[in-house]
Backbone of each chain as ProteinMPNN parsed JSONL, in Angstrom:
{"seq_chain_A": "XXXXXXXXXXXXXXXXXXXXXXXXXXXXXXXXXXXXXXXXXXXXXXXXXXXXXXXXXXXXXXXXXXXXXXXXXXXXXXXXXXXXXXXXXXXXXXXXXXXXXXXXXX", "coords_chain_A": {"N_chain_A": [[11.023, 9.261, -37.308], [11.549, 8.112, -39.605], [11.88, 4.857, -38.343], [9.477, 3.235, -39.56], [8.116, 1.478, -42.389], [6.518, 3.651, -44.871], [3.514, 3.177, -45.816], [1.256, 4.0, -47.1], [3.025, 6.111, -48.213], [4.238, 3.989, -50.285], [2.683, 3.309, -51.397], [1.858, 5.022, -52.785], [3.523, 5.543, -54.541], [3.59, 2.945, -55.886], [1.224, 3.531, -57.628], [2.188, 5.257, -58.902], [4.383, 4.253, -60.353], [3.007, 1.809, -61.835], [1.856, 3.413, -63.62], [3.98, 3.915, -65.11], [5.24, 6.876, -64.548], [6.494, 9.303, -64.137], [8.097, 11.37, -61.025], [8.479, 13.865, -61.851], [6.022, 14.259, -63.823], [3.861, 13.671, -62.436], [4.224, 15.442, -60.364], [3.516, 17.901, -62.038], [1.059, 17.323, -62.505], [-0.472, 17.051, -60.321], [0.168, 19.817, -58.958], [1.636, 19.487, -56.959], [5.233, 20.015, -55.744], [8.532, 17.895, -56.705], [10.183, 17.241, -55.198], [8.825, 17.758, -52.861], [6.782, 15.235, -53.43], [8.225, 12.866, -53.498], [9.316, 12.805, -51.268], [6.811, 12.561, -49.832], [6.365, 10.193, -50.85], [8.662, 8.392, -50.182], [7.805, 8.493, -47.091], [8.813, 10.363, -45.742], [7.851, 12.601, -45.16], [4.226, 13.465, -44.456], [1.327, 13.961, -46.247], [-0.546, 16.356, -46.914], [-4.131, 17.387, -45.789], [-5.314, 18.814, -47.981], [-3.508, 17.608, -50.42], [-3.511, 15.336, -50.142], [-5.947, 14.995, -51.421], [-5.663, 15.735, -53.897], [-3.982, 13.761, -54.949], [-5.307, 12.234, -54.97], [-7.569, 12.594, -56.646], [-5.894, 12.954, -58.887], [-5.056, 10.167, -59.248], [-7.07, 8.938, -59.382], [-8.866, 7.478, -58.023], [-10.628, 6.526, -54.431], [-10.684, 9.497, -52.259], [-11.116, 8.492, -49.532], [-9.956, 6.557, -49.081], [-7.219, 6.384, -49.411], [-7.379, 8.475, -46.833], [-8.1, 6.924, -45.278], [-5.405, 5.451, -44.727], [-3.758, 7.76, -44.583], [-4.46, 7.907, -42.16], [-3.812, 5.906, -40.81], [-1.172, 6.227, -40.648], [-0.599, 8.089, -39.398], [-1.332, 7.352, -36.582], [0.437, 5.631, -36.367], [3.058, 7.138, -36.5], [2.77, 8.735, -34.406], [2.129, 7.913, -32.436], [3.791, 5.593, -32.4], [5.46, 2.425, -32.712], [4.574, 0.264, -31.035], [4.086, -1.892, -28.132], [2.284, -1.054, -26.129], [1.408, 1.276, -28.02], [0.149, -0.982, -29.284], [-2.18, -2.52, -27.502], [-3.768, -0.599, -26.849], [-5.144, 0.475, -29.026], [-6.548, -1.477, -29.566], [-8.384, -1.287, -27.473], [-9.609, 0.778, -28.678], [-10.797, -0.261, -31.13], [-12.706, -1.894, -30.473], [-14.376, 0.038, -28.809], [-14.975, 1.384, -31.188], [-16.856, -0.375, -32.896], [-19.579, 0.062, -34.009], [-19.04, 1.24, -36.085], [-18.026, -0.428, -37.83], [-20.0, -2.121, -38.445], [-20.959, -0.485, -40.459], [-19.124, -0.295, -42.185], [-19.142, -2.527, -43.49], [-21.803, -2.773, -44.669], [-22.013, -0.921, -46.654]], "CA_chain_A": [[10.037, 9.332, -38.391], [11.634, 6.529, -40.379], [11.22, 4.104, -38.316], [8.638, 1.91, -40.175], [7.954, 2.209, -43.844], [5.447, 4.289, -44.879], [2.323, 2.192, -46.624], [1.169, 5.497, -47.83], [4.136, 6.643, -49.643], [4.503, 3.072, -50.924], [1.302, 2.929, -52.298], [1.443, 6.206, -53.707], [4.747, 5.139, -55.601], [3.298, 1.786, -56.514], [0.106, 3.738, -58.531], [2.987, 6.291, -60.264], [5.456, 3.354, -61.379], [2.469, 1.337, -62.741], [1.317, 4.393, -64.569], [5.153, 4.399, -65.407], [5.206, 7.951, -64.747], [7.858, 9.913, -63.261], [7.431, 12.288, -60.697], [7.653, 15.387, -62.466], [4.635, 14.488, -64.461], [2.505, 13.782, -61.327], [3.938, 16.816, -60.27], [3.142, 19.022, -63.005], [-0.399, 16.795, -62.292], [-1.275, 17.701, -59.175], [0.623, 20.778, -58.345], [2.912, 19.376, -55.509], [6.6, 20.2, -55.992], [8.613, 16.694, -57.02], [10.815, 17.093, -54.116], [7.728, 16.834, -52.066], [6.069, 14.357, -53.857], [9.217, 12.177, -53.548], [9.607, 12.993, -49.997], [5.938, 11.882, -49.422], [6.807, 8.622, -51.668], [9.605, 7.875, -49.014], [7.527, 8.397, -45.948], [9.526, 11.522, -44.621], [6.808, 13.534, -45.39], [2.907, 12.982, -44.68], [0.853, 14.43, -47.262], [-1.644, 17.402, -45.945], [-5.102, 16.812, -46.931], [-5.128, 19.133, -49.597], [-2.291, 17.569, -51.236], [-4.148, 13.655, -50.59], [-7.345, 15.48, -52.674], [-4.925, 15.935, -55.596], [-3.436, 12.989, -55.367], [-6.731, 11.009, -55.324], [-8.048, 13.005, -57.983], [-4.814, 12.791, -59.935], [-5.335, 8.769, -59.116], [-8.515, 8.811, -59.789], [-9.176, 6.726, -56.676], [-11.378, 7.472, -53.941], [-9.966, 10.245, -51.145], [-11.038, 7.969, -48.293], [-8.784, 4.821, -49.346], [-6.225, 7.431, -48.967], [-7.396, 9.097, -46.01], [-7.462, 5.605, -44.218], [-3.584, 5.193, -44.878], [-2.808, 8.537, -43.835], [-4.664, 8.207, -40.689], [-3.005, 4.542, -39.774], [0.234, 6.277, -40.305], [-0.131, 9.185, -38.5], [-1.373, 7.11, -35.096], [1.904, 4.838, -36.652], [4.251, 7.725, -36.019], [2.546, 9.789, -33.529], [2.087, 6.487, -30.695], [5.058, 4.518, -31.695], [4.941, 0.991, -33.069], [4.942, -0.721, -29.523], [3.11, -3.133, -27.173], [0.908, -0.026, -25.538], [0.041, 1.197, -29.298], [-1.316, -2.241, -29.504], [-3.105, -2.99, -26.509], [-4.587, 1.049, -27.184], [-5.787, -0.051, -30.599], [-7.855, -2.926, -28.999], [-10.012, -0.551, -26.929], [-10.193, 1.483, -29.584], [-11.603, -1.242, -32.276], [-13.59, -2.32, -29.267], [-15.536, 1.336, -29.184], [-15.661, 1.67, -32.916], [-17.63, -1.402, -33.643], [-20.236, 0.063, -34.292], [-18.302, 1.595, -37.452], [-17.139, -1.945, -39.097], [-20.729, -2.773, -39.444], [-21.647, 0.119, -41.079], [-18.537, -0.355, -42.942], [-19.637, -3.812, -43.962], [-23.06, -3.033, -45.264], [-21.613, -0.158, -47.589]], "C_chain_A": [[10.222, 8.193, -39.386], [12.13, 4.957, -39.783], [10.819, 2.298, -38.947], [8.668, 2.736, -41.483], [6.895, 2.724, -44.251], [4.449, 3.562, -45.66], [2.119, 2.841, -47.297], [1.477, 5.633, -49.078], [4.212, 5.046, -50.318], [3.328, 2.814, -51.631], [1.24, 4.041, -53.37], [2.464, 5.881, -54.76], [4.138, 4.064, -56.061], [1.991, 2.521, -57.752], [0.778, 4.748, -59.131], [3.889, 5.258, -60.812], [4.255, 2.907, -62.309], [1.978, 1.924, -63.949], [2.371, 4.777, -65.623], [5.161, 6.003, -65.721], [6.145, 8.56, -64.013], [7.309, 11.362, -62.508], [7.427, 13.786, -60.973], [6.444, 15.109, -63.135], [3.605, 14.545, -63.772], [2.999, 14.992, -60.514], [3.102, 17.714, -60.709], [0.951, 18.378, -62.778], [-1.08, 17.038, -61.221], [-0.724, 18.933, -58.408], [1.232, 20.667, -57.255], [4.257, 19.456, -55.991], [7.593, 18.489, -56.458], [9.376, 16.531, -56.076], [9.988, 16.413, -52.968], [7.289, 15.694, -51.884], [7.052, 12.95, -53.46], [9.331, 11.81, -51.68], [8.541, 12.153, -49.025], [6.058, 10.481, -49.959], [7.567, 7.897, -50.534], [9.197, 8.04, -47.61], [7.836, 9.174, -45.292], [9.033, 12.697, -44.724], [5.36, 12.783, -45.227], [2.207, 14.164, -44.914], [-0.502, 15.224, -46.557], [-3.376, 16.859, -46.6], [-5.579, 16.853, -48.322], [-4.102, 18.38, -50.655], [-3.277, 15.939, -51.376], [-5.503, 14.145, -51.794], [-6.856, 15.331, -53.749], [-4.689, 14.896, -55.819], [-4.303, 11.952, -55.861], [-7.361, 11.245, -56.681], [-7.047, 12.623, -59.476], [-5.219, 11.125, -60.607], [-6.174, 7.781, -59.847], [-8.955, 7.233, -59.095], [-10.059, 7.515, -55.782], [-10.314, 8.151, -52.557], [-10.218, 9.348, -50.039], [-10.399, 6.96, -48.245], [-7.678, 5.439, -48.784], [-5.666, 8.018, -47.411], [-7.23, 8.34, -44.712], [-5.888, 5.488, -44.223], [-2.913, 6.324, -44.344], [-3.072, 8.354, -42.432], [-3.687, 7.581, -40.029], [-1.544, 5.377, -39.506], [0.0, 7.56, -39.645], [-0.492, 8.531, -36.966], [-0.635, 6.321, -35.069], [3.158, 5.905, -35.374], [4.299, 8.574, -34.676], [2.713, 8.892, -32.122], [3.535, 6.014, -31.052], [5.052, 2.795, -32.133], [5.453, 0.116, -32.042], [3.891, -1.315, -28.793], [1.557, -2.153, -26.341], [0.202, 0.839, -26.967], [-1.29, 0.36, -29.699], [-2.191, -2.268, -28.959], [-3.998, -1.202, -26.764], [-5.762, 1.039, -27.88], [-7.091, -1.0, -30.257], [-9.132, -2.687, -28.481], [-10.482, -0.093, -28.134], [-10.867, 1.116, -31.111], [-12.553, -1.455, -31.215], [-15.055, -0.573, -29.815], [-15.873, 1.435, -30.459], [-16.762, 0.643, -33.832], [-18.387, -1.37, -34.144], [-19.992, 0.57, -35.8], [-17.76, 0.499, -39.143], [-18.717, -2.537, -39.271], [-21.099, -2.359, -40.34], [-20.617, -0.213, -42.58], [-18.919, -1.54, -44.143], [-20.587, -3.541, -44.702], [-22.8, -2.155, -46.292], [-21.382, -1.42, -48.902]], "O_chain_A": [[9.328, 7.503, -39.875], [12.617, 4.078, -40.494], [11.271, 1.153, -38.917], [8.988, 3.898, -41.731], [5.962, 2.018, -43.87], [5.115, 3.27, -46.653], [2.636, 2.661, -48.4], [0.992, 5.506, -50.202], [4.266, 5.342, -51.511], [3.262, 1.947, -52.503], [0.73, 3.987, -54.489], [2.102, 5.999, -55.931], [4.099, 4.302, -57.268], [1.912, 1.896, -58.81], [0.118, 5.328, -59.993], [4.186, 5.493, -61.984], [4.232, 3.389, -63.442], [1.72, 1.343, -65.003], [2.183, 5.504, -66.598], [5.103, 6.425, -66.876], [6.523, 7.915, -63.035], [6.52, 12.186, -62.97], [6.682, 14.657, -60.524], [5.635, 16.013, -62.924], [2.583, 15.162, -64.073], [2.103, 15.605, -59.934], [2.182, 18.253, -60.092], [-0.064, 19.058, -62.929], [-2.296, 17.233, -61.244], [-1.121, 19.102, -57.255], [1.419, 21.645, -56.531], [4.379, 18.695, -56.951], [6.658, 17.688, -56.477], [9.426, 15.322, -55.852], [10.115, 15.343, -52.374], [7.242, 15.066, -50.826], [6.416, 11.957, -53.106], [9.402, 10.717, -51.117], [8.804, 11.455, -48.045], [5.725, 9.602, -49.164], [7.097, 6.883, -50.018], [10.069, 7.787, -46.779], [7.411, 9.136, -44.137], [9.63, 13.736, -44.44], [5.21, 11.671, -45.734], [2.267, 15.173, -44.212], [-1.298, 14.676, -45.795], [-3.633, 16.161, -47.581], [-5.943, 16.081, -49.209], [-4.086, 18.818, -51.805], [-3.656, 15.488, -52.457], [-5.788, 13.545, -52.83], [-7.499, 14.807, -54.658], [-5.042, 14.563, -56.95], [-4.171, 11.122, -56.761], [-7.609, 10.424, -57.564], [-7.349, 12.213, -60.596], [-5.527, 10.82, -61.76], [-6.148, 6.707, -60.448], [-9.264, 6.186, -59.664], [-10.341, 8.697, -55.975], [-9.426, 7.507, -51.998], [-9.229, 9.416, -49.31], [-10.285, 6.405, -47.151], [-7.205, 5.043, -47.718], [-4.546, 8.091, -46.905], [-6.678, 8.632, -43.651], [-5.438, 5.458, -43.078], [-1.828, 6.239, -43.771], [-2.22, 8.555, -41.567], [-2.932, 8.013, -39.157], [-0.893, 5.266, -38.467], [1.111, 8.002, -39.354], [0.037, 9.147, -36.041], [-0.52, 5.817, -33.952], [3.709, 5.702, -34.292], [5.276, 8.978, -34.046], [3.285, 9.188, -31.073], [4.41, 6.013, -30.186], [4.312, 2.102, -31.435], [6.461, -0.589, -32.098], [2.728, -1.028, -29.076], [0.388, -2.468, -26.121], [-1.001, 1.058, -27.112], [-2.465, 0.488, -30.046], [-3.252, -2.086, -29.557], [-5.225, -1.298, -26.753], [-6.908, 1.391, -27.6], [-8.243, -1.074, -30.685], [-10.247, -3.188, -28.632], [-11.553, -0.443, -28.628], [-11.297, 1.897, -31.96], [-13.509, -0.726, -31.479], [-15.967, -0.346, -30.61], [-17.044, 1.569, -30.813], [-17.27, 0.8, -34.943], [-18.609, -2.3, -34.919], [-20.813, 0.25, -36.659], [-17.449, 0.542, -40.333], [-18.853, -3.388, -40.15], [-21.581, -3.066, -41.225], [-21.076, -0.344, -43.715], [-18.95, -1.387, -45.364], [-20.418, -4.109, -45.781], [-23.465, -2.543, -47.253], [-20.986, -1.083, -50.018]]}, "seq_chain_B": "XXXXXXXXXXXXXXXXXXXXXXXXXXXXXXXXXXXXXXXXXXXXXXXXXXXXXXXXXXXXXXXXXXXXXXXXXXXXXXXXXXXXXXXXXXXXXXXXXXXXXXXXXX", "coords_chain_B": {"N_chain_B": [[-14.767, 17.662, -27.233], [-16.062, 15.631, -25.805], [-17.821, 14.069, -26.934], [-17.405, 11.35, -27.095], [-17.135, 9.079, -24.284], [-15.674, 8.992, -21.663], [-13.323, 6.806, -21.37], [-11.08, 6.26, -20.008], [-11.456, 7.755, -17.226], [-13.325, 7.503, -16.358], [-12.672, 4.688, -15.35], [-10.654, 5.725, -13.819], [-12.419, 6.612, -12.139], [-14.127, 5.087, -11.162], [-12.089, 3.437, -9.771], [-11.719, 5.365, -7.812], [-14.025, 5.677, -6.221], [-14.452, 3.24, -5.288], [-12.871, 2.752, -3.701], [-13.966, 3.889, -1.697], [-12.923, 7.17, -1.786], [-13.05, 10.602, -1.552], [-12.349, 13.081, -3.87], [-11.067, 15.17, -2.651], [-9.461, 13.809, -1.263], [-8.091, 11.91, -2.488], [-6.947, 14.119, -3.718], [-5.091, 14.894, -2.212], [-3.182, 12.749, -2.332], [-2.033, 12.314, -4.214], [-1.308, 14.698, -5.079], [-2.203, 15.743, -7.044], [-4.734, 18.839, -7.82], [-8.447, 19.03, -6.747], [-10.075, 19.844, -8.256], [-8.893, 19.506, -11.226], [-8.597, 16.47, -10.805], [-11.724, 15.73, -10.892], [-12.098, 17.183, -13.744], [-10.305, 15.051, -15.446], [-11.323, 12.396, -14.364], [-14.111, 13.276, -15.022], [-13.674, 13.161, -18.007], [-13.311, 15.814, -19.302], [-10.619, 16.345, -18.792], [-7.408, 15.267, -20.477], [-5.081, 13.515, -19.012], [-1.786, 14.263, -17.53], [1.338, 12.727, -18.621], [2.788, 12.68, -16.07], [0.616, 13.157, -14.296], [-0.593, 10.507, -14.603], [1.361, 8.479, -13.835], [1.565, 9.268, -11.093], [-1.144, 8.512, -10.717], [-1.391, 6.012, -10.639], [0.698, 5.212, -8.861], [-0.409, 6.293, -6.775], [-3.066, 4.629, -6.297], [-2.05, 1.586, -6.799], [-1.768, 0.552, -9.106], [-0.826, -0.83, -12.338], [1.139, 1.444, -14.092], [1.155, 0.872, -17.001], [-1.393, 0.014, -17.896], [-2.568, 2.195, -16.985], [-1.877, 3.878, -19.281], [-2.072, 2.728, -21.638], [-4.82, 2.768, -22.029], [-5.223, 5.478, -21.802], [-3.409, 6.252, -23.807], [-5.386, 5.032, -26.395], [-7.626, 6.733, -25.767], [-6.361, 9.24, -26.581], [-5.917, 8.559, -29.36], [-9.192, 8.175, -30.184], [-9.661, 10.697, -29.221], [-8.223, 13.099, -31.143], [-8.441, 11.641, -33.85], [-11.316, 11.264, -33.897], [-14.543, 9.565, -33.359], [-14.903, 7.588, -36.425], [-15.454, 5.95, -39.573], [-13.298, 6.415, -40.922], [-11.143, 6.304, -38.894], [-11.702, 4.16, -37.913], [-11.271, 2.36, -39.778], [-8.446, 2.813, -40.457], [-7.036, 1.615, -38.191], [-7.629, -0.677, -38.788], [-5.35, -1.3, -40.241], [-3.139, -0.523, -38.898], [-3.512, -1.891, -36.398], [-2.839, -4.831, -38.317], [-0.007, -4.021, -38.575], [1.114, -4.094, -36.465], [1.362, -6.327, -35.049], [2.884, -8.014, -34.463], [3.514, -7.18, -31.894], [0.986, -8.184, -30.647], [2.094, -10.552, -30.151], [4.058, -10.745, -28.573], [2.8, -9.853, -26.384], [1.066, -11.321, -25.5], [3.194, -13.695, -24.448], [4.073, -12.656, -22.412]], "CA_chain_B": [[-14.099, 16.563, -26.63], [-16.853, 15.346, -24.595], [-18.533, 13.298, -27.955], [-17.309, 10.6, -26.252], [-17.342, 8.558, -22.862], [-13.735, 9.12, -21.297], [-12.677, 5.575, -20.584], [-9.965, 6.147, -18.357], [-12.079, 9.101, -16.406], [-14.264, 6.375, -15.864], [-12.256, 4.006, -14.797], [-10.26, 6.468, -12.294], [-13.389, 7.165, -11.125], [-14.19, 3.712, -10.362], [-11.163, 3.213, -8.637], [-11.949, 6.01, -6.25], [-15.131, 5.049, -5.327], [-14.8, 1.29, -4.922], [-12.461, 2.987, -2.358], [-14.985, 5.139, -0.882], [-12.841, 8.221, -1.457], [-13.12, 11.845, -2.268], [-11.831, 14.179, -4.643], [-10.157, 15.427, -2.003], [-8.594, 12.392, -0.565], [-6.888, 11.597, -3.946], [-5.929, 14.961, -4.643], [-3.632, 15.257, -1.542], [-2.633, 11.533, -2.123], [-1.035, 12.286, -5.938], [-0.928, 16.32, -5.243], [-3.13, 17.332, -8.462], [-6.013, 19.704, -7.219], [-9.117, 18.452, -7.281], [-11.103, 20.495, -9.978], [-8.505, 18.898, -12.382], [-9.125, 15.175, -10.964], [-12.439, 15.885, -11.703], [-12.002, 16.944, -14.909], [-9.591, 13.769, -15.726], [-12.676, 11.408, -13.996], [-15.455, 13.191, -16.613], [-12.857, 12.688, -19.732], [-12.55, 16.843, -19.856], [-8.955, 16.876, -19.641], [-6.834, 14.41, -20.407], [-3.898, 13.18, -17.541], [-0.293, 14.34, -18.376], [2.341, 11.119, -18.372], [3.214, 12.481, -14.781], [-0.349, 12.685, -13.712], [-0.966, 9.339, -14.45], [2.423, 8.235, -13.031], [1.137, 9.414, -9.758], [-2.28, 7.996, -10.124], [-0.64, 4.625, -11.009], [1.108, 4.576, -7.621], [-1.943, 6.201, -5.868], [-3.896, 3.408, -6.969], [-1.717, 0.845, -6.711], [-1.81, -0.534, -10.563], [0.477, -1.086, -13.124], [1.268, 2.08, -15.189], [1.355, 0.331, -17.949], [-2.375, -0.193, -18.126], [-3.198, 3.609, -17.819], [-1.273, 4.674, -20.371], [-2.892, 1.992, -22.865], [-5.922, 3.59, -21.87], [-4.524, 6.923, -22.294], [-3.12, 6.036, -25.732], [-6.789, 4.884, -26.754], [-8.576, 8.34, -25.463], [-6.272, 10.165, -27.308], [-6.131, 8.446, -30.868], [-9.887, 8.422, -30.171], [-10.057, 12.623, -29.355], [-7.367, 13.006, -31.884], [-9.149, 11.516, -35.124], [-12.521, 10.885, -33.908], [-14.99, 8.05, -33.905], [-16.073, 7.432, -37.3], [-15.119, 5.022, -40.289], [-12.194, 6.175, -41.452], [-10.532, 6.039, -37.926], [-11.942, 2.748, -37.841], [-10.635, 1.498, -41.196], [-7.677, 3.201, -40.103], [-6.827, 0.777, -36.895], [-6.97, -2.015, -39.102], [-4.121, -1.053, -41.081], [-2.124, -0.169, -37.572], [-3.18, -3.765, -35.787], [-2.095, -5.101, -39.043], [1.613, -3.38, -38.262], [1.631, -3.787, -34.864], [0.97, -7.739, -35.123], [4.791, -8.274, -33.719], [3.57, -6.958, -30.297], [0.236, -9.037, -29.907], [2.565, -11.981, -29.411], [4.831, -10.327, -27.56], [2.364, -9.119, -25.284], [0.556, -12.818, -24.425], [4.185, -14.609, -23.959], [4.185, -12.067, -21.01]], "C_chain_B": [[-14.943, 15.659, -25.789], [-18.154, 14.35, -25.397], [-19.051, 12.161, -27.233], [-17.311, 10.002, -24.889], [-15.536, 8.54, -22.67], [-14.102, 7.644, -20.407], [-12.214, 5.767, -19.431], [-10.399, 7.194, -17.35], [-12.921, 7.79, -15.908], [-13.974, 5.919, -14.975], [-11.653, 4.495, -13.32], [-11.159, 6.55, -11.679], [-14.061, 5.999, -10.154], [-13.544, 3.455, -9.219], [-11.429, 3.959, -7.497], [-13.228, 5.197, -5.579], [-15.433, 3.712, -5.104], [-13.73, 1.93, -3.529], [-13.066, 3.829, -1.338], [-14.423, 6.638, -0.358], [-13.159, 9.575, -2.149], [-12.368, 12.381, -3.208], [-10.741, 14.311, -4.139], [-9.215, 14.842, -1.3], [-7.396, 12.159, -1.591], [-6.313, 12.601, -4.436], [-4.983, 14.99, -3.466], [-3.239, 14.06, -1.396], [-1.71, 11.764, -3.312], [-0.937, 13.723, -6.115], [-1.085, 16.583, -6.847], [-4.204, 17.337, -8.076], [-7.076, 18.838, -7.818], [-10.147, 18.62, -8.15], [-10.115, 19.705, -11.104], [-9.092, 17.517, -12.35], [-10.605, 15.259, -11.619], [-12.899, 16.156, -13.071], [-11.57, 15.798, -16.145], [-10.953, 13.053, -15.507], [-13.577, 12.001, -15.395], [-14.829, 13.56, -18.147], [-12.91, 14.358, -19.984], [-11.12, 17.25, -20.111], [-8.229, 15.589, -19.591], [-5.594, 14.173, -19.826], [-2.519, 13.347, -18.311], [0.438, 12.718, -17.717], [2.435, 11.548, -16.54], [2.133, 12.218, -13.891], [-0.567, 10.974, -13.219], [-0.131, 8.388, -13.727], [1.763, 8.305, -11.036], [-0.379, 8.839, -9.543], [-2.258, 6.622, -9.927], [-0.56, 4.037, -9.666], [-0.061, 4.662, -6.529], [-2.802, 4.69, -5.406], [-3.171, 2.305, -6.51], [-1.933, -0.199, -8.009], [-0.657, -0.068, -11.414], [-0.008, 0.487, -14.044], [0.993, 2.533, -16.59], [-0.446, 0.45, -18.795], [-3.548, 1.428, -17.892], [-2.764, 4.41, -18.623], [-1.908, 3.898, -21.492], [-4.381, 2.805, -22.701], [-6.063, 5.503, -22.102], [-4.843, 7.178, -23.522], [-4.772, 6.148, -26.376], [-7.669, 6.507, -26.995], [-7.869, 8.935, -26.325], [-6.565, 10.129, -29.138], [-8.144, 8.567, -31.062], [-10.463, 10.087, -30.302], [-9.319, 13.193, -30.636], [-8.109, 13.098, -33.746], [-10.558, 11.243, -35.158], [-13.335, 9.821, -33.946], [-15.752, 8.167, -35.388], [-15.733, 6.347, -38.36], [-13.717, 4.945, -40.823], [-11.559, 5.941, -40.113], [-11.231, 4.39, -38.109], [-11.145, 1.89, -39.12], [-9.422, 1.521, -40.764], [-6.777, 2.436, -39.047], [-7.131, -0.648, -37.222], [-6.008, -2.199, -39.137], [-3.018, -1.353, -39.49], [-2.602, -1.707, -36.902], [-2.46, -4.527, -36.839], [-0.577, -5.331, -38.634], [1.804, -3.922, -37.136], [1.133, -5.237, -34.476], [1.929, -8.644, -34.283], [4.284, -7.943, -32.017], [2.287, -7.78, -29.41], [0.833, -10.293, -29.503], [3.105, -11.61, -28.589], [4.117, -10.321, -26.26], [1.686, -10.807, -24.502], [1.552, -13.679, -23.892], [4.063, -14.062, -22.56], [3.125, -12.862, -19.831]], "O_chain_B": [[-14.338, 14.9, -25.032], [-19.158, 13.954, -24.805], [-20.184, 11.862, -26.858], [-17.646, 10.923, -24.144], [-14.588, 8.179, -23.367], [-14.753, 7.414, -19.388], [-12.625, 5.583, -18.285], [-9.517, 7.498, -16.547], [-12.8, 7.371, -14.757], [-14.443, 6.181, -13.868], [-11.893, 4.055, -12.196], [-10.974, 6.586, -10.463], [-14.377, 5.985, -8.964], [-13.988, 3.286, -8.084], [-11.417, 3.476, -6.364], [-13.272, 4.355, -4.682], [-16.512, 3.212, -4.787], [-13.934, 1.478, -2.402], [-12.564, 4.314, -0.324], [-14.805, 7.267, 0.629], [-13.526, 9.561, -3.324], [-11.319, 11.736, -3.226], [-9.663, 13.922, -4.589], [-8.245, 15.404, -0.791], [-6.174, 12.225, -1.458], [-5.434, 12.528, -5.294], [-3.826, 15.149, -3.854], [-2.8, 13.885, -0.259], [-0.567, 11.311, -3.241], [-0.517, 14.121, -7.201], [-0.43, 17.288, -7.614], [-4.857, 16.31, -7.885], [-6.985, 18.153, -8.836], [-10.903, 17.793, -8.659], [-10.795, 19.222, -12.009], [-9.827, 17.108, -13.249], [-10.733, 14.895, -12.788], [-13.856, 15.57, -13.575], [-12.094, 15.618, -17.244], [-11.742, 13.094, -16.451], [-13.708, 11.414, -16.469], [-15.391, 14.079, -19.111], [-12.478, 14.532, -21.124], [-10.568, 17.96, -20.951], [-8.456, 14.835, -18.644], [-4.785, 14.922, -20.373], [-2.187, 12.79, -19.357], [0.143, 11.969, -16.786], [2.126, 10.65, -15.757], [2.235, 11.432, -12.949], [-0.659, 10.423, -12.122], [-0.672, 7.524, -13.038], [1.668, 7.454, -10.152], [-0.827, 8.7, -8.406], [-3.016, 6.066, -9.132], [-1.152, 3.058, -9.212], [-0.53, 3.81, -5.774], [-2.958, 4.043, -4.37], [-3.757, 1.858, -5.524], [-2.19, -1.401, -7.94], [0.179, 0.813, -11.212], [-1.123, 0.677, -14.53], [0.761, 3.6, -17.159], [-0.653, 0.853, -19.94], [-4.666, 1.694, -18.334], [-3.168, 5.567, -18.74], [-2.32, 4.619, -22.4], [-4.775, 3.466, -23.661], [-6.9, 6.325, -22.476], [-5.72, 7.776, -24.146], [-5.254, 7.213, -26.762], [-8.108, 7.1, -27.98], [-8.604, 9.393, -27.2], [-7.056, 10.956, -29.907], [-8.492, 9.069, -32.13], [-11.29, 10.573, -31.074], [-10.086, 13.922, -31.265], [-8.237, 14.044, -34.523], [-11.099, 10.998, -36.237], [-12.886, 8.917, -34.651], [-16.863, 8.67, -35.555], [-15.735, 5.338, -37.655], [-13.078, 3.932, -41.106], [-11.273, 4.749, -40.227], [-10.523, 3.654, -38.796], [-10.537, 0.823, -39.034], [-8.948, 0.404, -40.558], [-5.59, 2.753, -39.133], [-7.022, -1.601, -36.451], [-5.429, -3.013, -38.417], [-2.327, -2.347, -39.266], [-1.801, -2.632, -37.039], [-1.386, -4.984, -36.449], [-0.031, -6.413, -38.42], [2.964, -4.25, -36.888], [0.427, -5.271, -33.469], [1.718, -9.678, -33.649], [4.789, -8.551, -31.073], [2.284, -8.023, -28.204], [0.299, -11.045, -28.688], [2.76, -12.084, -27.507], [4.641, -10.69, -25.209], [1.835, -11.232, -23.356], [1.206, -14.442, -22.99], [3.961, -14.829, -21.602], [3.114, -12.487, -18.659]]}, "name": "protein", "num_of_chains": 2, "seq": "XXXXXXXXXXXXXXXXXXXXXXXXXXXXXXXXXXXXXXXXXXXXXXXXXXXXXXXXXXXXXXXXXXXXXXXXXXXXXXXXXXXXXXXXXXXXXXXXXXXXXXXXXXXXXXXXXXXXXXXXXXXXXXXXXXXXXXXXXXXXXXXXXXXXXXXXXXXXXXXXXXXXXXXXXXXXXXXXXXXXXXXXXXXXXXXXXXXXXXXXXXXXXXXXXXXX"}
């Protein structure tokens, strides 16, 4: 599980330092435990959805910025960061194309 | 599960019939029945590692290249086709940048 470093949790820690906030307060802010919160910070935890809602809200970011980062890392930890993840990935941008234009015109 | 076009159902299926065989030909060549092959061919079920192991040698192709295809189908059934999976498989090519070289030195 650790691996690689979590983007995630590093992002989620990078928008509570700048806030200089410690994680009991984004505890007590979104109702996740600080153990948790910490746990998800360090990558040895990935954050349920309910818990990314809070955090986005907490954030005040949007949930799908989020929801992209958890995905990458869950087909991170779930495949494997190796040569058949990659070549996987390739079809699978391949089929989605039709997704990056829509993404684009947003 | 069936949103989608099963790649690698496809493709197996190709393979048989560019060989002009049956169902039944290939199931007592890799001994799995042939209501499953069929299912594998129209992307209802997806091939365990040993399946594919045995369709590999069946076949006579590299392994390697139905398990990338594998991989694909599943992060595809898995999270779905839609934007965030797509956004999502930036992030992860991103990461996994170390193995596109790897993979063309080969």
């Amino acid at each position: 599980m650790n691996e690689s470093k979590s983007e995630l949790g590093q992002y989620l820690r990078g928008l509570r330092t700048k806030r200089e906030e410690t994680l009991h307060q984004v505890a007590k802010g979104t109702d996740i435990d600080s153990p948790m919160l910490s746990k998800i910070e360090r990558g040895e935890r990935l954050p349920t959805s309910e818990q990314l809602k809070r955090l986005a809200k907490y954030y005040n970011i949007s949930e799908e910025s989020l929801k992209v980062k958890h995905t990458a890392e869950k087909i991170l930890k779930e495949f494997g960061a190796n040569e058949t993840t990659y070549n996987a990935i390739q079809i699978v941008n391949e089929q989605l194309m039709p997704y990056a234009t829509k993404s684009k015109k947003k």
